[in-house]
Legacy VTK file of the C-alpha trace (Angstrom):
# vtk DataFile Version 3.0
C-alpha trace
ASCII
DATASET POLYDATA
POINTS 316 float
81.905 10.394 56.075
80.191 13.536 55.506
81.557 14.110 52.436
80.402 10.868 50.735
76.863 11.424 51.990
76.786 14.394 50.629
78.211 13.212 47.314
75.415 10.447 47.073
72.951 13.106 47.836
73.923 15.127 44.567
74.311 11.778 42.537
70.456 11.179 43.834
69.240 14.645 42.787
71.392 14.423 39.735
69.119 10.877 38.830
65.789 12.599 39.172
66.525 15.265 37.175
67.622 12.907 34.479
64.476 11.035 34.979
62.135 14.139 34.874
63.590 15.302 31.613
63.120 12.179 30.420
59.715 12.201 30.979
59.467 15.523 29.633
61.352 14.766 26.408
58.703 12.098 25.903
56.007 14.073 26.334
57.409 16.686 23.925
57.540 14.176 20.735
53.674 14.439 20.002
54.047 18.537 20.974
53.244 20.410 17.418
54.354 23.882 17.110
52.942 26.192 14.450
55.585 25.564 11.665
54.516 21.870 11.740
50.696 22.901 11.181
51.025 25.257 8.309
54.248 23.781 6.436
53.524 21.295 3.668
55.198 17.904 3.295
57.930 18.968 1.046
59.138 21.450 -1.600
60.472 20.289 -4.559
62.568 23.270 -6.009
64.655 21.477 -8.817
62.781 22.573 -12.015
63.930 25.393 -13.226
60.140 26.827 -14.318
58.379 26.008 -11.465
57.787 24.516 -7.963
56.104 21.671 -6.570
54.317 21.335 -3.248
53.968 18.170 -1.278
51.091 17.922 0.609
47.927 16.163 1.198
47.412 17.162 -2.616
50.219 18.333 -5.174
50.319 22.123 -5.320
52.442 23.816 -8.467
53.769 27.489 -8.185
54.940 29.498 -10.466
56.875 32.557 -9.734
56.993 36.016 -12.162
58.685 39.078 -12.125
58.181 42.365 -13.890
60.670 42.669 -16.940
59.543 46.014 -18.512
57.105 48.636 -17.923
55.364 51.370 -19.196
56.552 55.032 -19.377
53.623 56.294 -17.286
51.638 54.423 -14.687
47.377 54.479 -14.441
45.345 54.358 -11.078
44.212 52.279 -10.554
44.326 50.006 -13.598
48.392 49.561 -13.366
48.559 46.280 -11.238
44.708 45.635 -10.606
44.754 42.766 -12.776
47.678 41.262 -10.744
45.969 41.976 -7.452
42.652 40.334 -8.781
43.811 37.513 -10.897
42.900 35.069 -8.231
45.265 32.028 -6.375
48.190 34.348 -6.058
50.747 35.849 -3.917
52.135 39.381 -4.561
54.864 41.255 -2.695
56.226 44.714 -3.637
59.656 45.660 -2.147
59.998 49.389 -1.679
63.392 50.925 -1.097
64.032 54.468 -1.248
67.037 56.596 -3.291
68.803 59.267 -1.692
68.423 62.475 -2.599
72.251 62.427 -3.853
72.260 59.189 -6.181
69.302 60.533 -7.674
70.822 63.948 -8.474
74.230 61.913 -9.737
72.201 59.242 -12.237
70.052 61.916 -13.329
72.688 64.230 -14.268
74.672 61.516 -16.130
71.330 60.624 -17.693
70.730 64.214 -18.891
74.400 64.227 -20.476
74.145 60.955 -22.589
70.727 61.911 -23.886
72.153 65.457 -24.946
74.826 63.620 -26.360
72.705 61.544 -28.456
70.586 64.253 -29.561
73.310 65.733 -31.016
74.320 62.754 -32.906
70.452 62.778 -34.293
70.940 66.032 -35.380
74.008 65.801 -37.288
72.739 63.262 -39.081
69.378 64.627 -40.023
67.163 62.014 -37.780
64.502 64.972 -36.880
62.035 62.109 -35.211
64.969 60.742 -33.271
66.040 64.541 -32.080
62.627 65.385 -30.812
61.692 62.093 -28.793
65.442 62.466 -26.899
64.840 66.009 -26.623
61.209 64.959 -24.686
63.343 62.399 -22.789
65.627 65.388 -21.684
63.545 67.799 -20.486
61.081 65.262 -18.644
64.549 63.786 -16.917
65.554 67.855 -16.225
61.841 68.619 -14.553
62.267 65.305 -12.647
65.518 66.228 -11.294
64.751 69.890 -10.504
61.342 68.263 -8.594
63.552 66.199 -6.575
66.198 68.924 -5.253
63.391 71.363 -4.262
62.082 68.376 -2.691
58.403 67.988 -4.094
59.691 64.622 -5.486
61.896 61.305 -4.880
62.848 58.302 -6.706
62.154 54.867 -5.450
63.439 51.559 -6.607
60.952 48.668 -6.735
60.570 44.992 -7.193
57.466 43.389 -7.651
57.280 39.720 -7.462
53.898 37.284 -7.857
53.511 33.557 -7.536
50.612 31.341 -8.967
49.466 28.523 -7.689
47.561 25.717 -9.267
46.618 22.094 -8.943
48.093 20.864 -12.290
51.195 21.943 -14.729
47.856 22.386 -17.322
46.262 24.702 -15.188
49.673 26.770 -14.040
50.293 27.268 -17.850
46.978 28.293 -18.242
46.752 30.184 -15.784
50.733 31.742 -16.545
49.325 32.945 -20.006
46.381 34.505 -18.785
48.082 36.172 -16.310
50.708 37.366 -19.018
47.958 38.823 -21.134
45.967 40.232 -18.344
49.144 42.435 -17.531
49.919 43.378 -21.386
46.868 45.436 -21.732
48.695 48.145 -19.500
52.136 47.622 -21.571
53.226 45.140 -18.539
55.652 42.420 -19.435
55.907 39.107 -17.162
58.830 36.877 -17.340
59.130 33.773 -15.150
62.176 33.556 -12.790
63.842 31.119 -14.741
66.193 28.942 -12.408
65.250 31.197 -9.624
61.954 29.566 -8.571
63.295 28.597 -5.236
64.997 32.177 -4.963
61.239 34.298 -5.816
59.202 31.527 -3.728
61.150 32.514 -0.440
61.022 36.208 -1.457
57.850 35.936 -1.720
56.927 34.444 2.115
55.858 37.036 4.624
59.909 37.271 5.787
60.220 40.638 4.209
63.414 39.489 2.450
63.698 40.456 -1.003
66.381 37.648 -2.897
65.342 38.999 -6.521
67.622 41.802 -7.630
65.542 42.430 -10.629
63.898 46.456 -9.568
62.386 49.444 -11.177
62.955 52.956 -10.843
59.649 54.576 -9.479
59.156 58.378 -8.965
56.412 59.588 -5.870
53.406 59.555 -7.823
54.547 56.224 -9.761
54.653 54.532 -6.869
51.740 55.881 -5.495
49.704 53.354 -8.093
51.342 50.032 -6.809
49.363 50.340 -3.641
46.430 47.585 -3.836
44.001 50.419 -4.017
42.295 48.716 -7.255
39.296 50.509 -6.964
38.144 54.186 -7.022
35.030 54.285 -5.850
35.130 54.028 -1.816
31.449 53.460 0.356
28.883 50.925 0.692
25.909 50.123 -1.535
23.308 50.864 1.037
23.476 53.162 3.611
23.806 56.735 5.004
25.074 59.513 2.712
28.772 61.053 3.960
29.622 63.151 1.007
30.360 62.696 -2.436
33.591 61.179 -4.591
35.885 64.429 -5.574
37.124 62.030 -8.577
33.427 60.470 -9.404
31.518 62.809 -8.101
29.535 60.049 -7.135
27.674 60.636 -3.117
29.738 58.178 -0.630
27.093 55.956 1.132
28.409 54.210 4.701
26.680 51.147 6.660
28.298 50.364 9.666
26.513 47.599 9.764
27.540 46.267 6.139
28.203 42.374 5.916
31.553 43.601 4.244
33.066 44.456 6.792
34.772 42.435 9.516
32.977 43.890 12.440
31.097 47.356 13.664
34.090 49.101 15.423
34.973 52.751 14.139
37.274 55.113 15.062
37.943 59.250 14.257
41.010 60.833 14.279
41.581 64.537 13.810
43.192 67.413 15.346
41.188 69.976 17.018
38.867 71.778 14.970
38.786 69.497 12.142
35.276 67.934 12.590
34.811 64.897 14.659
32.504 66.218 16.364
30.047 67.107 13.588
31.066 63.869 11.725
30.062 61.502 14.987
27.072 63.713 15.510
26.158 63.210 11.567
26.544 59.586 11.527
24.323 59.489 14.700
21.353 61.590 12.807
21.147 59.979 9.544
21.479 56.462 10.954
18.443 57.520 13.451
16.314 59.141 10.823
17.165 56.759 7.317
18.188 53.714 9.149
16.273 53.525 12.382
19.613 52.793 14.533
19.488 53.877 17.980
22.814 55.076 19.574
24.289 55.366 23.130
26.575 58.441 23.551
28.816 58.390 26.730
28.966 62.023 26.368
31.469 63.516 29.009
30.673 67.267 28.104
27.153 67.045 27.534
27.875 68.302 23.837
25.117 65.157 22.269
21.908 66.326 24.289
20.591 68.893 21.461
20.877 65.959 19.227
19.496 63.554 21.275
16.379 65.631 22.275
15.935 66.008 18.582
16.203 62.633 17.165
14.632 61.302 20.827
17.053 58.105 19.712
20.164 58.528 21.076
21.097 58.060 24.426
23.359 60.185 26.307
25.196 59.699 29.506
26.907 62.058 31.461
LINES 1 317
316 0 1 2 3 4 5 6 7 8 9 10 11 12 13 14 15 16 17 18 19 20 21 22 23 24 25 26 27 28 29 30 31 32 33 34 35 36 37 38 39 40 41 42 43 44 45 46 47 48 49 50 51 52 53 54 55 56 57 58 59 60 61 62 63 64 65 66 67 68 69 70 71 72 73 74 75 76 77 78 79 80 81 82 83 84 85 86 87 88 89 90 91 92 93 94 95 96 97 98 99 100 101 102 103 104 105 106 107 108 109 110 111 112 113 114 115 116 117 118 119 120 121 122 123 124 125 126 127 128 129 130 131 132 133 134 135 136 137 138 139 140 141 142 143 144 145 146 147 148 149 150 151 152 153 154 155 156 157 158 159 160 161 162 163 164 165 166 167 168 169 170 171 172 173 174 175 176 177 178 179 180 181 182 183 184 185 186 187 188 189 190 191 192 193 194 195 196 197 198 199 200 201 202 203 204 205 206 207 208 209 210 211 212 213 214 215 216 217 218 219 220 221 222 223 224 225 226 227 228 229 230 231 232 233 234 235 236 237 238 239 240 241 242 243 244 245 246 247 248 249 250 251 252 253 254 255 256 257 258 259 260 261 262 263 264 265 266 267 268 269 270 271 272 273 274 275 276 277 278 279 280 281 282 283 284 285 286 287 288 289 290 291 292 293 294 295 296 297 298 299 300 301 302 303 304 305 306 307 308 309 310 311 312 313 314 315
């Protein structure tokens, strides 16, 4: 007897927890999670040029990867035009060489090009000899930089996709791009029949499916950064110094529309200026920008400079 009762007692709670996921599973069909927000309707991927994106309005992307480049990179001209074309994604993959691999290829490299400058100068070639003979020594510095360690190789793959609203407009905008990037000796190919392969490489995964990369020493790679500009500063504001490239004076509004809001932050170790630099923001703001600042001053360091200004606020 007691064991049947207690039987139909875990059949009952057995029912109503059927029932209430059930009701929860109903519930749940009109729940959206963020992949259903952002993701279009569909992707085709079976051209072997480009890609088309279902959505409320037909999309076309074209992926492009860097087939050649030049012998010596400019900053900050060397991939501006890529980072400012316009409707485009860009993703550089980074991956460091060891010290060893570097020393092995270079040394290889070294011998062949030795070996071929001989050749050149058996048979008379004197242009030949002398460019190899560059090549050699620049590969012999680069490898001598690398084992005293003021240098490293890096090997690189830099991947962009267009988008556009018509196959007119993505050829359009493929050959602008193309010429755009020749001016710095750049050469674009498409990812023919990889479209699908350089689209997901190109997502925010951090997944690099293109095995297409460049060899990049320290300061090479230095100019792939998106740092496409070299003047740094506002166009109004308080003067902070001046441009050690330019030579032009750095001017800084903390209250420029530029920027995405008014917080700023200092970092230093001790005795390298933060100090001064708060207190010098604080002065010139007061006396060329009439801004009034509040200094929670803990050591009582701000109360010369707020007696002298009589704008800033200090509490102790």
């Amino acid at each position: 007897m007691f064991g049947s009762k207690k039987q139909n007692t875990t059949n009952e709670l057995e029912l109503e927890v059927n029932k209430t996921s059930e009701n929860k599973s109903i519930f749940k069909t009109d729940e959206k999670d963020l992949k259903h927000l952002i993701a279009p309707g569909g992707i085709d991927a079976s051209y072997t040029n480009h890609i088309e994106i279902a959505s409320n309005k037909t999309r076309y992307a074209r992926s492009m990867i860097i087939a050649a480049l030049p012998r010596m990179c400019t900053f900050p001209e060397f991939l501006r035009g890529m980072y400012t074309f316009g409707d485009i994604n860009v993703s550089v993959f980074i991956n460091p060489v060891s010290e060893s691999t570097s020393q092995t290829d270079l040394n290889r490299t070294i011998n062949e090009l030795e070996s071929e400058r001989v050749v050149a100068q058996d048979r008379g070639d004197i242009n030949r000899e002398r460019i190899i003979e560059q090549k050699r020594m620049e590969a012999e510095e680069l490898r001598d930089a690398i084992a005293a360690g003021f240098n490293k190789l890096f090997e690189a793959t830099v991947i962009s996709t267009i988008f556009a609203y018509s196959m007119e407009e993505l050829d359009k905008y493929t050959e602008l791009l193309t010429n755009e990037m020749s001016k710095n000796l750049i050469d674009m190919k498409p990812a023919w029949a990889m479209q699908d392969v350089a689209f997901q490489s190109n997502m925010p995964f951090c997944e690099n499916k293109i095995n297409k990369s460049h060899t990049f020493d320290r300061r090479a790679m230095s100019t792939v950064f998106p740092f496409f500009n070299s003047e740094v500063g506002h166009e109004n504001g308080i003067p902070l110094g001046f441009n050690k490239q330019t030579g032009l004076p750095i001017l800084y509004d903390n209250f420029s529309p530029k920027l995405t809001n008014y917080n700023m932050i200092v970092f230093g170790k001790s005795g390298a200026g933060k100090s001064v630099t708060i207190k010098t923001i604080s002065a010139r703001s007061s006396i060329l920008m009439g801004i009034e600042s509040l200094a929670l001053d803990a050591e009582g360091e701000y109360g010369i400079v707020a007696e002298s200004l009589r704008r800033c606020k200090c509490c102790n």
